[in-house]
PQR file with spaces between the fields and no chain letter, atoms N, CA, C, O and H, PARSE charges and radii, in Angstrom:
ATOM       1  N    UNK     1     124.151  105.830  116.184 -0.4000 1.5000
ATOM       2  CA   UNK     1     124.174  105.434  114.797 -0.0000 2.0000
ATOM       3  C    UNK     1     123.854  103.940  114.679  0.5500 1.7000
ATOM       4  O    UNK     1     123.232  103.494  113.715 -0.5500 1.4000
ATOM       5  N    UNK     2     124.245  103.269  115.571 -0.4000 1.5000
ATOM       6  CA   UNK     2     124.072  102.049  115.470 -0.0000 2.0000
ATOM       7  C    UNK     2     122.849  101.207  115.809  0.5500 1.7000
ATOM       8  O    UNK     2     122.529  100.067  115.471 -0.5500 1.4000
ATOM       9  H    UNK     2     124.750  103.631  116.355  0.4000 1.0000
ATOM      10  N    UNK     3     122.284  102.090  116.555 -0.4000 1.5000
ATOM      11  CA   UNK     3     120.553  102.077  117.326 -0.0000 2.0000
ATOM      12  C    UNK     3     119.515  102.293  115.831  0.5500 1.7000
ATOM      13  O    UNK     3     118.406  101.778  115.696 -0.5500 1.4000
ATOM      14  H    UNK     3     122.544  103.016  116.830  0.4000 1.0000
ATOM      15  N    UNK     4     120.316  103.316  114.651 -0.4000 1.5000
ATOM      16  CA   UNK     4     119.270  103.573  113.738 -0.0000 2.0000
ATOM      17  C    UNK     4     119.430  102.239  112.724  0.5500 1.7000
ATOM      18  O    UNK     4     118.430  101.846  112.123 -0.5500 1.4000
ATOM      19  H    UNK     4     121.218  103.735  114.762  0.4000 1.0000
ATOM      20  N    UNK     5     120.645  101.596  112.565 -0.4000 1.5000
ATOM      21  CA   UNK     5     121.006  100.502  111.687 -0.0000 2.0000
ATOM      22  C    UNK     5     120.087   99.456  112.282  0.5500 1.7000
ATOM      23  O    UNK     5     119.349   98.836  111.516 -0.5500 1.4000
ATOM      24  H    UNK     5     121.458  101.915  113.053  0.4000 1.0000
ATOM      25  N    UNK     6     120.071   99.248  113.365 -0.4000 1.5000
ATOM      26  CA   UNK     6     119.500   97.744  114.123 -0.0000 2.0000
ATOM      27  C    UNK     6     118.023   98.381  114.049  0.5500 1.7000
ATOM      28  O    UNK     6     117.521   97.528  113.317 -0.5500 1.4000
ATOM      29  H    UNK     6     120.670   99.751  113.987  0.4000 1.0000
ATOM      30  N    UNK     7     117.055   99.228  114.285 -0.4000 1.5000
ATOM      31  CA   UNK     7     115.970   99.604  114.108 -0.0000 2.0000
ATOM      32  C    UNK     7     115.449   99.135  112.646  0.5500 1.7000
ATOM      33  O    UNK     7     114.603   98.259  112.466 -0.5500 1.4000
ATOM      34  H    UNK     7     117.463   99.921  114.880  0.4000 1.0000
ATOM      35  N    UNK     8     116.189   99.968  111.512 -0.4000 1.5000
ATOM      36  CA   UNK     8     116.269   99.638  110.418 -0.0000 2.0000
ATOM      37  C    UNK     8     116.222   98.101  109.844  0.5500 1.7000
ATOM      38  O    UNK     8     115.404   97.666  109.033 -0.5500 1.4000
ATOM      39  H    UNK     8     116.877  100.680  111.659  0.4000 1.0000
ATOM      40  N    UNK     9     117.288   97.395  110.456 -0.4000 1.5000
ATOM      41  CA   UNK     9     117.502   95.876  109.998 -0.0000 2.0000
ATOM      42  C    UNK     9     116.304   95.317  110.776  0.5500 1.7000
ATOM      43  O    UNK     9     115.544   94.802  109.956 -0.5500 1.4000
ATOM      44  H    UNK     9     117.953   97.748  111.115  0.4000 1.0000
ATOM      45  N    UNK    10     115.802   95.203  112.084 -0.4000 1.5000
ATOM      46  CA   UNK    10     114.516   94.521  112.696 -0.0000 2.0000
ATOM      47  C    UNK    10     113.272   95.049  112.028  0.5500 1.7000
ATOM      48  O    UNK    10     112.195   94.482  112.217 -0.5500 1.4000
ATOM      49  H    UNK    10     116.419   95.622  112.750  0.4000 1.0000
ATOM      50  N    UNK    11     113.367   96.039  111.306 -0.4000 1.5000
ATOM      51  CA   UNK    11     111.867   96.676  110.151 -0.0000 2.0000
ATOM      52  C    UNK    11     111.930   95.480  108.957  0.5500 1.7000
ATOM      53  O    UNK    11     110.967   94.859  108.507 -0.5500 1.4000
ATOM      54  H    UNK    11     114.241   96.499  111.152  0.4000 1.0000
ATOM      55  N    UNK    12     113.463   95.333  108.549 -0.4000 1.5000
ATOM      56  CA   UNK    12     113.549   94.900  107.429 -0.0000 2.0000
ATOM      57  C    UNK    12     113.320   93.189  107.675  0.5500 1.7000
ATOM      58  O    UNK    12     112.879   92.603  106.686 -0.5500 1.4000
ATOM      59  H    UNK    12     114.246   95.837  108.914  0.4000 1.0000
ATOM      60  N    UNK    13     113.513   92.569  108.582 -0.4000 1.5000
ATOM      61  CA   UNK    13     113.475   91.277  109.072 -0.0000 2.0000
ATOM      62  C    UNK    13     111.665   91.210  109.322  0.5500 1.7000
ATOM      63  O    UNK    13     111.140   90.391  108.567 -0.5500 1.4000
ATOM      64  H    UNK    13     113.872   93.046  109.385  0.4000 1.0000
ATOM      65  N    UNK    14     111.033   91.684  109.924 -0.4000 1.5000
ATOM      66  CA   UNK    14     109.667   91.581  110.334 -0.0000 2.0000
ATOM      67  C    UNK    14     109.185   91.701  108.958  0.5500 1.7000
ATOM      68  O    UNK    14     108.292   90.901  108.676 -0.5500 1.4000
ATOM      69  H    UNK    14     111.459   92.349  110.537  0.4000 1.0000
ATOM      70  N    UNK    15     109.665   92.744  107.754 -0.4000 1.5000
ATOM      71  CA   UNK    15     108.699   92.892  106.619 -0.0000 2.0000
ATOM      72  C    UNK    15     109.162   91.399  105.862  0.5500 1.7000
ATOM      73  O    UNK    15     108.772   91.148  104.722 -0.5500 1.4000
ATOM      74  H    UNK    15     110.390   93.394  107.983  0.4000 1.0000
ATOM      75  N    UNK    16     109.842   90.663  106.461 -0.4000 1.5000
ATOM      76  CA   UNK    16     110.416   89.068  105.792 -0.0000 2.0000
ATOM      77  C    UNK    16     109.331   88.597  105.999  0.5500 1.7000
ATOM      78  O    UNK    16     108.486   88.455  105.114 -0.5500 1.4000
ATOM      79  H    UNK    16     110.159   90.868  107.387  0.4000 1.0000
ATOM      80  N    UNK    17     109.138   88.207  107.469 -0.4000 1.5000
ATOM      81  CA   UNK    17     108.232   87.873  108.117 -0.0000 2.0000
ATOM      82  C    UNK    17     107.028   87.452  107.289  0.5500 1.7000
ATOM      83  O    UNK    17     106.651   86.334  106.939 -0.5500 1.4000
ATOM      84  H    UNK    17     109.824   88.323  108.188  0.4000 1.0000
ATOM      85  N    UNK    18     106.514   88.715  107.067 -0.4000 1.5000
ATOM      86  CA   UNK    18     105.635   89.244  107.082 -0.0000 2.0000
ATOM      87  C    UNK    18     105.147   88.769  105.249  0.5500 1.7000
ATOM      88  O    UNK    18     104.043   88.386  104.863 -0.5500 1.4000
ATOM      89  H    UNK    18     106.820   89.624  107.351  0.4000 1.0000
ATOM      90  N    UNK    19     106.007   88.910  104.695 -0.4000 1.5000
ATOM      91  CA   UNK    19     106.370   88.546  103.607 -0.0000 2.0000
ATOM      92  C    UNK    19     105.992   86.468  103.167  0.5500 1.7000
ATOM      93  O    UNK    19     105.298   86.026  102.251 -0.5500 1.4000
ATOM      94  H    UNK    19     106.903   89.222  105.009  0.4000 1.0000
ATOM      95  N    UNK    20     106.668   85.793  104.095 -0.4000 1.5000
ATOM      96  CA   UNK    20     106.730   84.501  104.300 -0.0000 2.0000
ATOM      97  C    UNK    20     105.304   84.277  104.768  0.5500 1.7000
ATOM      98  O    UNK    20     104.834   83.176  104.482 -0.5500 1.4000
ATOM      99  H    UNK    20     107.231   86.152  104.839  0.4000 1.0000
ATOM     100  N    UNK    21     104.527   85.126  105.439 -0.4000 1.5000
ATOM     101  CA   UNK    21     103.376   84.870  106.096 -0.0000 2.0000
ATOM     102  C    UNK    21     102.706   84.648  105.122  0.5500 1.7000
ATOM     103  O    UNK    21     102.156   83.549  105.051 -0.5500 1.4000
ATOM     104  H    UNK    21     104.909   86.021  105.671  0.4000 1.0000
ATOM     105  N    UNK    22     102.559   85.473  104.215 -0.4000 1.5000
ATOM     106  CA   UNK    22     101.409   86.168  103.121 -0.0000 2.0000
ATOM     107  C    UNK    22     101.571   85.349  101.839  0.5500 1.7000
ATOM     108  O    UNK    22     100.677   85.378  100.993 -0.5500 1.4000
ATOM     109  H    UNK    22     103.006   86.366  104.273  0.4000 1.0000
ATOM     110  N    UNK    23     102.853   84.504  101.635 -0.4000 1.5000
ATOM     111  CA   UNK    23     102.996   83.470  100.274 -0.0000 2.0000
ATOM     112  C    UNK    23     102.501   81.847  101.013  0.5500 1.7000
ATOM     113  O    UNK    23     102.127   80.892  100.331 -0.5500 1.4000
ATOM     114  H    UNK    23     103.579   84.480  102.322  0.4000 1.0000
ATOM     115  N    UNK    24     102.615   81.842  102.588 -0.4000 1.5000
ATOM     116  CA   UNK    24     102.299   81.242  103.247 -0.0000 2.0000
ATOM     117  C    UNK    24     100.482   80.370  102.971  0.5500 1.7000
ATOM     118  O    UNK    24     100.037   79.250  102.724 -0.5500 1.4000
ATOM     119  H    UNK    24     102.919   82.617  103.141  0.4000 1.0000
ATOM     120  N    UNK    25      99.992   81.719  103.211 -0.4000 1.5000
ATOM     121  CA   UNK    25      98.767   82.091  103.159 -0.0000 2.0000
ATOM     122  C    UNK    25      97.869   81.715  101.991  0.5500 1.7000
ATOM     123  O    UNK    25      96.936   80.912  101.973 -0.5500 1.4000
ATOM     124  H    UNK    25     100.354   82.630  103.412  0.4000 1.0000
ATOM     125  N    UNK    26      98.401   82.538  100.943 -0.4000 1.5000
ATOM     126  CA   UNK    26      98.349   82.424   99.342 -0.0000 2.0000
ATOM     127  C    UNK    26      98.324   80.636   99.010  0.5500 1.7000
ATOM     128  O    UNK    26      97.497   80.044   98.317 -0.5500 1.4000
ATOM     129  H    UNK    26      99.159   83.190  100.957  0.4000 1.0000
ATOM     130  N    UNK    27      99.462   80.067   99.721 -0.4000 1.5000
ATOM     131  CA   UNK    27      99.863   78.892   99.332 -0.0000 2.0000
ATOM     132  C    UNK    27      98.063   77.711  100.126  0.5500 1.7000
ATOM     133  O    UNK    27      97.620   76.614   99.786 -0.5500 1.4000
ATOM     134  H    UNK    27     100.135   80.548  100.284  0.4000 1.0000
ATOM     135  N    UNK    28      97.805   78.274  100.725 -0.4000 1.5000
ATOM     136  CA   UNK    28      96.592   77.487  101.392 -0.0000 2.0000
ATOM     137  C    UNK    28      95.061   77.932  100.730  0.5500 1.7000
ATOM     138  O    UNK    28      93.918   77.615  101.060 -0.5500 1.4000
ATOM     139  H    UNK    28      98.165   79.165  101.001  0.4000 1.0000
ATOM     140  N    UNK    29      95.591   78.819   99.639 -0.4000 1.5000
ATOM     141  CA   UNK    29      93.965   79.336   99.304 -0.0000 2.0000
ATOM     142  C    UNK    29      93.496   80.422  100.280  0.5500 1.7000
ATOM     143  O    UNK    29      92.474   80.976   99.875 -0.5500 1.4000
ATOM     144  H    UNK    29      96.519   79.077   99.371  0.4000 1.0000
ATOM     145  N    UNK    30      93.969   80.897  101.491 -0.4000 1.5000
ATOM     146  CA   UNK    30      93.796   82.266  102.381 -0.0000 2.0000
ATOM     147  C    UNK    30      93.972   83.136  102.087  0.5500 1.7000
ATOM     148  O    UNK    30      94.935   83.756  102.538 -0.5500 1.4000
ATOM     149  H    UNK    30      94.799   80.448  101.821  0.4000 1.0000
ATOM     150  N    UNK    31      92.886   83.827  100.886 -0.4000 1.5000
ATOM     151  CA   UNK    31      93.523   84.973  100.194 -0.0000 2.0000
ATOM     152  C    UNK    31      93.693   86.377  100.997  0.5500 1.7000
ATOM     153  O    UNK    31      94.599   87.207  100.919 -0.5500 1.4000
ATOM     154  H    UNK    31      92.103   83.323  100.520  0.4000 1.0000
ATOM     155  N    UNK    32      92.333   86.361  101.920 -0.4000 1.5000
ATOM     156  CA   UNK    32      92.065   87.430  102.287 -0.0000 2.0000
ATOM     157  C    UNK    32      93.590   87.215  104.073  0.5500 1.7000
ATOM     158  O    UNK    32      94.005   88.165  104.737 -0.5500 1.4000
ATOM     159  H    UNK    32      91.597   85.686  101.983  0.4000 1.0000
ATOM     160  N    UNK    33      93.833   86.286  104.200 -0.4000 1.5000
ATOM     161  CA   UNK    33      94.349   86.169  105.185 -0.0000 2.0000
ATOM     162  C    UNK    33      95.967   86.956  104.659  0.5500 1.7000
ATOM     163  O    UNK    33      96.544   87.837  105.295 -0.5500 1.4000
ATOM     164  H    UNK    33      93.496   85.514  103.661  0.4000 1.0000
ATOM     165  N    UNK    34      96.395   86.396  103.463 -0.4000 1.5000
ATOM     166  CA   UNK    34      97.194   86.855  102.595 -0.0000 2.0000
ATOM     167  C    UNK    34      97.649   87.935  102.245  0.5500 1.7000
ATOM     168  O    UNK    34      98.841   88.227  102.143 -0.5500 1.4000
ATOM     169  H    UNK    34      95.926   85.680  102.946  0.4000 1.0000
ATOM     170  N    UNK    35      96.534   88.743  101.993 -0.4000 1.5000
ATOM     171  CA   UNK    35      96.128   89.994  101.645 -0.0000 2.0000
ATOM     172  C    UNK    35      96.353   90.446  102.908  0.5500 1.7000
ATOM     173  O    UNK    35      96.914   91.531  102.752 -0.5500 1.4000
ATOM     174  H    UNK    35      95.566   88.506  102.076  0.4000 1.0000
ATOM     175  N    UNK    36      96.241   90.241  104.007 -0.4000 1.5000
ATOM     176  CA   UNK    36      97.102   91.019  105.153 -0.0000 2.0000
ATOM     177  C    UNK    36      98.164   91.201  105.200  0.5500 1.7000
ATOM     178  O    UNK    36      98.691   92.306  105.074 -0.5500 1.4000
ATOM     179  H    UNK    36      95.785   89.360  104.134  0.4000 1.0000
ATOM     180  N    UNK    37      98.834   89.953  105.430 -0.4000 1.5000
ATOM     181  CA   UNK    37      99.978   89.930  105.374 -0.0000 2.0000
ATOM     182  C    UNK    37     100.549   90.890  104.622  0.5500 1.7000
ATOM     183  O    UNK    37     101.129   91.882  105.064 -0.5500 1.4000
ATOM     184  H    UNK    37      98.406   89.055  105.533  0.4000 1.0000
ATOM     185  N    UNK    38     100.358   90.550  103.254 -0.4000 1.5000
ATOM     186  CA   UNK    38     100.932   91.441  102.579 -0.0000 2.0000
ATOM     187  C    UNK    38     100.618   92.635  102.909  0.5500 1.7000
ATOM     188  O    UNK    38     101.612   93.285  102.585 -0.5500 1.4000
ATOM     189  H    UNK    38      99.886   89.744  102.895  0.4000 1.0000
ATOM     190  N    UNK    39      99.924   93.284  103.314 -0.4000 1.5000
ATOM     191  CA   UNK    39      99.526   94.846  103.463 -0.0000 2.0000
ATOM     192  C    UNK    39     100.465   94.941  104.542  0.5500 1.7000
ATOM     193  O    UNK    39     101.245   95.885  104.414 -0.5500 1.4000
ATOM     194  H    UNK    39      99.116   92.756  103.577  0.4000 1.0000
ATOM     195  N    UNK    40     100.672   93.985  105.936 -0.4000 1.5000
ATOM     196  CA   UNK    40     101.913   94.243  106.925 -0.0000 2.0000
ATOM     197  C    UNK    40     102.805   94.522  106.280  0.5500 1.7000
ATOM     198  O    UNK    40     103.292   95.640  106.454 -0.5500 1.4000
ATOM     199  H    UNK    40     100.038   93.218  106.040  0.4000 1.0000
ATOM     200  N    UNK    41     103.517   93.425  105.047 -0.4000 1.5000
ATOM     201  CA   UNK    41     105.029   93.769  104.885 -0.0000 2.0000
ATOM     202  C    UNK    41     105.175   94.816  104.221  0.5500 1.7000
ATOM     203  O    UNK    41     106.122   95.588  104.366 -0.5500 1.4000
ATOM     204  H    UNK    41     103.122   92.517  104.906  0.4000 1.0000
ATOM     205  N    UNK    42     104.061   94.985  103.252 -0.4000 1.5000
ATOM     206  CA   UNK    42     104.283   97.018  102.786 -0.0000 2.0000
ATOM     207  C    UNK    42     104.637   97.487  103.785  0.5500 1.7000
ATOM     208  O    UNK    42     105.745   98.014  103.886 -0.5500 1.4000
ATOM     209  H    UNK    42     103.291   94.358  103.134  0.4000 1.0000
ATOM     210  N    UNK    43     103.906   97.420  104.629 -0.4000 1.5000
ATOM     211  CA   UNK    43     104.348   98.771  105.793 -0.0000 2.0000
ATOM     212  C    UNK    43     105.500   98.067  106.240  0.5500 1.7000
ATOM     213  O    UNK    43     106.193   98.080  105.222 -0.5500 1.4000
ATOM     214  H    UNK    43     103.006   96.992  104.547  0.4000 1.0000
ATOM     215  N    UNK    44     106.001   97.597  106.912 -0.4000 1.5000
ATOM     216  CA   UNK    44     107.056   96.746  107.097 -0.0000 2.0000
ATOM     217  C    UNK    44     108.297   97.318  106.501  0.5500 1.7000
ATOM     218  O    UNK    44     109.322   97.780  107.001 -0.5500 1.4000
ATOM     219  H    UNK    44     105.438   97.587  107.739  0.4000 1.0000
ATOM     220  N    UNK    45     107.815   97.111  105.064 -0.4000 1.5000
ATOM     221  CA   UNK    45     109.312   97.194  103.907 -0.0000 2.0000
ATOM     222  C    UNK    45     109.034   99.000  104.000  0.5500 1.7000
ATOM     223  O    UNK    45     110.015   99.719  104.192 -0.5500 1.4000
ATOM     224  H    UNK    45     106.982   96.735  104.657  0.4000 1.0000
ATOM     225  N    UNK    46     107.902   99.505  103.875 -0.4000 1.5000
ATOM     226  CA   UNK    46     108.286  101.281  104.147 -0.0000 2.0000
ATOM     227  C    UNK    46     109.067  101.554  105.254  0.5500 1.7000
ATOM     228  O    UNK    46     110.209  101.953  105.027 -0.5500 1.4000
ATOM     229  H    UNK    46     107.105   98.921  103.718  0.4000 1.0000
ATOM     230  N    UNK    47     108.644  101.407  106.611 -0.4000 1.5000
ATOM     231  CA   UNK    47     109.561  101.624  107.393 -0.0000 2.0000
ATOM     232  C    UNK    47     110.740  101.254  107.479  0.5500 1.7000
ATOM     233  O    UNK    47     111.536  101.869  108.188 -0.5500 1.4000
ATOM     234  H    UNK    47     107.716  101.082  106.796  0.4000 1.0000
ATOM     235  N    UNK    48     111.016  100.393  106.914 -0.4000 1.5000
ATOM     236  CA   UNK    48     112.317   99.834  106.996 -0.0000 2.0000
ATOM     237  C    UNK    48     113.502  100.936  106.194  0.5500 1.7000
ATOM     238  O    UNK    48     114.487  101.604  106.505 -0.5500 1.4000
ATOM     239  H    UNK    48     110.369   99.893  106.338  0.4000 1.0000
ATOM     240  N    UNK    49     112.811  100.670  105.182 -0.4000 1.5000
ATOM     241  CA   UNK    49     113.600  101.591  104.032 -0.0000 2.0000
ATOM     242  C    UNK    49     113.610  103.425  104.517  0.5500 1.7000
ATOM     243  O    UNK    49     114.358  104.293  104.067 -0.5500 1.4000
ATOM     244  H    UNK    49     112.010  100.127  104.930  0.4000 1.0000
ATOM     245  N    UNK    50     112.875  103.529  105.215 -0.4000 1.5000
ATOM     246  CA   UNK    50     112.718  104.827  105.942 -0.0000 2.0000
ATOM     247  C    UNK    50     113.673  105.169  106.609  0.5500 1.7000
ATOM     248  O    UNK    50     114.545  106.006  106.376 -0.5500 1.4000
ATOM     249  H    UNK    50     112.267  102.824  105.581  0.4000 1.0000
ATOM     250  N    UNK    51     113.467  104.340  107.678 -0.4000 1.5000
ATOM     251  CA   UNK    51     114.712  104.089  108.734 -0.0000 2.0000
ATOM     252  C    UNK    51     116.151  104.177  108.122  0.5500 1.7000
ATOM     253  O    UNK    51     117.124  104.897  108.349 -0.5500 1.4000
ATOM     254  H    UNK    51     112.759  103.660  107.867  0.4000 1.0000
ATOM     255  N    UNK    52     115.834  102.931  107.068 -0.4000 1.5000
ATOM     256  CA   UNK    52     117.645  102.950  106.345 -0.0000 2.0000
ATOM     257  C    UNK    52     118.319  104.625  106.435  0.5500 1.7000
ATOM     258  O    UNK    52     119.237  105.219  107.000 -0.5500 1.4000
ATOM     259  H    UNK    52     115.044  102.346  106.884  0.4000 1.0000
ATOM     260  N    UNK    53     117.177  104.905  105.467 -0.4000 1.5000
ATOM     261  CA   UNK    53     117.351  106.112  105.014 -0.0000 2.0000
ATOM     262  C    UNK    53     118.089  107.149  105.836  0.5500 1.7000
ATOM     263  O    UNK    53     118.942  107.972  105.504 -0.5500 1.4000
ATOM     264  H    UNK    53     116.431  104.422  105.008  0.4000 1.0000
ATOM     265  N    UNK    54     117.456  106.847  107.135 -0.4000 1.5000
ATOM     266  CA   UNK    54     117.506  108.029  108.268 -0.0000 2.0000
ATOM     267  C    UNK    54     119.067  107.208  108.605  0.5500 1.7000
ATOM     268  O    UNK    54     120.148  107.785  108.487 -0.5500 1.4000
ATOM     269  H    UNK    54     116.763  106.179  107.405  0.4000 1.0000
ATOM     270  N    UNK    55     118.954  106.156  108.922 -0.4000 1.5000
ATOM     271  CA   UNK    55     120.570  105.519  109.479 -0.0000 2.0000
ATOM     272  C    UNK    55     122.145  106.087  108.434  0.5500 1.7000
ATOM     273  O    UNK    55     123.290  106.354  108.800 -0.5500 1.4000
ATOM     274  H    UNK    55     118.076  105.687  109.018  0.4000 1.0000
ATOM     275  N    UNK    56     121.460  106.084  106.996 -0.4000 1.5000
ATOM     276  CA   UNK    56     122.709  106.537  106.406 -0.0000 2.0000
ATOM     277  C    UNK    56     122.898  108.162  106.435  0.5500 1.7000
ATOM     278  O    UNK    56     124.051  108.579  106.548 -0.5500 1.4000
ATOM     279  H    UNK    56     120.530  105.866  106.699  0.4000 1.0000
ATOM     280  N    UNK    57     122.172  108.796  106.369 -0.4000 1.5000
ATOM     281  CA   UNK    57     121.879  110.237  106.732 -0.0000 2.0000
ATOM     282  C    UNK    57     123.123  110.479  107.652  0.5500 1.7000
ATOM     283  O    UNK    57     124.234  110.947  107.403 -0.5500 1.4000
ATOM     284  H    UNK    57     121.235  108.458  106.277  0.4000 1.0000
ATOM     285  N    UNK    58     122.267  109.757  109.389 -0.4000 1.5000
ATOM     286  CA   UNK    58     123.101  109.469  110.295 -0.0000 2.0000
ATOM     287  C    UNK    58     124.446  109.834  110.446  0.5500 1.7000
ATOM     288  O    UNK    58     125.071  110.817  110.843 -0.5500 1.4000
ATOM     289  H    UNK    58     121.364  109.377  109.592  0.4000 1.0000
ATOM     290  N    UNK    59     124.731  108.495  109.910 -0.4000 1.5000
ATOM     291  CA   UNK    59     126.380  107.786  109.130 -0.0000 2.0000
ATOM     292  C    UNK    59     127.177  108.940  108.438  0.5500 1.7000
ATOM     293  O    UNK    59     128.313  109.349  108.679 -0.5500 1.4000
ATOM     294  H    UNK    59     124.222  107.697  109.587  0.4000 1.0000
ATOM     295  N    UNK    60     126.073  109.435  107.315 -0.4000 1.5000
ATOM     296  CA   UNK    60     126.784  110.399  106.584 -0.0000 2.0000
ATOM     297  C    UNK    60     127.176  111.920  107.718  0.5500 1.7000
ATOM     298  O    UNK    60     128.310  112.397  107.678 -0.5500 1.4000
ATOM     299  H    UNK    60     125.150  109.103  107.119  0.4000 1.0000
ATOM     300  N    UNK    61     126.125  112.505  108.625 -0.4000 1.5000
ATOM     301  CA   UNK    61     126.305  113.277  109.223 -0.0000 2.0000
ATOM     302  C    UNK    61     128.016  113.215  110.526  0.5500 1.7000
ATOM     303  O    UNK    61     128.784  114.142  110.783 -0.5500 1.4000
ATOM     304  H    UNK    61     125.204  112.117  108.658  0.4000 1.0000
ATOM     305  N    UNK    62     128.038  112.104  110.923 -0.4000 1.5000
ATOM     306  CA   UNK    62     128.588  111.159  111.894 -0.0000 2.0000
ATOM     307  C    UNK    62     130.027  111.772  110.992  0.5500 1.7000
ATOM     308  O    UNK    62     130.663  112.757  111.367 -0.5500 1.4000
ATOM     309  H    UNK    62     127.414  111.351  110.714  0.4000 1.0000
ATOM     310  N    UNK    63     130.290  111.130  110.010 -0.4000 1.5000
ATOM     311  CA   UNK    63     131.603  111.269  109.365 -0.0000 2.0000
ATOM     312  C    UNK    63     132.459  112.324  109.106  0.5500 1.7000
ATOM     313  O    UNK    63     133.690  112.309  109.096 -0.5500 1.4000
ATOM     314  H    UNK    63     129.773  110.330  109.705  0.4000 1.0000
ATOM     315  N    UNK    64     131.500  113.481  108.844 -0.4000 1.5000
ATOM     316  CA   UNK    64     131.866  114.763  108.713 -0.0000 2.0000
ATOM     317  C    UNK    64     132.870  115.753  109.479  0.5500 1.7000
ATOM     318  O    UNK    64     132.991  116.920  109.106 -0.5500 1.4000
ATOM     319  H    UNK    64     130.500  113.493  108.852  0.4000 1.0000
């Protein structure tokens, strides 16, 4: 259970990342460089929230 939380939280930290990269970017006139980024932290922030998903599932199954 705790393997799916920390999976989850390192998705959600990289789509930061990823996030900081891309306003980063934006901030220099690098649009298209930007425009990556951002397309990482989509995916980034999907998996993450995926994962969550699957971790509370988990949790919820775990308790029962």
């Amino acid at each position: 259970m705790k393997d799916a939380h920390n999976k989850a939280a390192e998705n959600h930290e990289t789509a930061a990342k990823s996030h900081r990269s891309a306003a980063e970017a934006h901030g220099k006139n690098d649009h298209s460089k930007g425009k990556e980024h951002a397309n990482q932290a989509q995916q980034h922030s999907q998996n993450a929230h995926d994962q969550s998903k699957a971790a509370v599932a988990k949790s919820n199954q775990q308790q029962k």
